[in-house]
N, C-alpha and C positions, 0 to 999 in steps of 0.2 A: 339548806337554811329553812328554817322553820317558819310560819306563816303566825305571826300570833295578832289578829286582827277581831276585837269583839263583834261578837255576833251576836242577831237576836232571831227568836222562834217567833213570828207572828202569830200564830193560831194558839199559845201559853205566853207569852210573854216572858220567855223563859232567857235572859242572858246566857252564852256560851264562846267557846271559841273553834266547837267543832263545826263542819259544813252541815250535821243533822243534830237533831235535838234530841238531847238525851232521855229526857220524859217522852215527846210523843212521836219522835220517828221524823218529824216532818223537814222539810229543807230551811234552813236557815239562813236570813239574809244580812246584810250591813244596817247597822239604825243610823249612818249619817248620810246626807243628805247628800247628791252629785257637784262635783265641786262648780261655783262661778263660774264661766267663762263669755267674756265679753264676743267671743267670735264660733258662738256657738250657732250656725245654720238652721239648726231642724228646733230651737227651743220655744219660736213663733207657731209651729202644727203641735209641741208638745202641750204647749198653755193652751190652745184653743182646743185642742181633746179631753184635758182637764176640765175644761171651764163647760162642753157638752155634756158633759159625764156627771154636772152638779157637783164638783168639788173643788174647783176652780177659784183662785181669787175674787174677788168682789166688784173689783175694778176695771177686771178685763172683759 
């Protein structure tokens, strides 16, 4: 079965649906976001390494 899940190139912003980008070679990830999960363990050390890193929420 075939995999057909949109991809993007971050470094071109280049839409695809291969794992590499066809313009510059580079690895291509998913552009949506990890799903919700109310009983997700580690997503308290994920916000707080966000929020050290200056790209964090506002709030937290």
């Amino acid at each position: 079965m075939t995999e057909s899940i949109l991809r993007v190139c971050r470094p071109c912003a280049r839409y695809t649906l291969r794992a590499k980008c066809p313009e510059c070679q580079s690895p291509t990830r998913t552009p949506h976001p990890a799903r919700y999960d109310p009983g997700d363990r580690y997503g308290k050390y994920r916000r707080a390494l966000l929020s050290a890193a200056g790209s964090g929420p506002a709030g937290e």
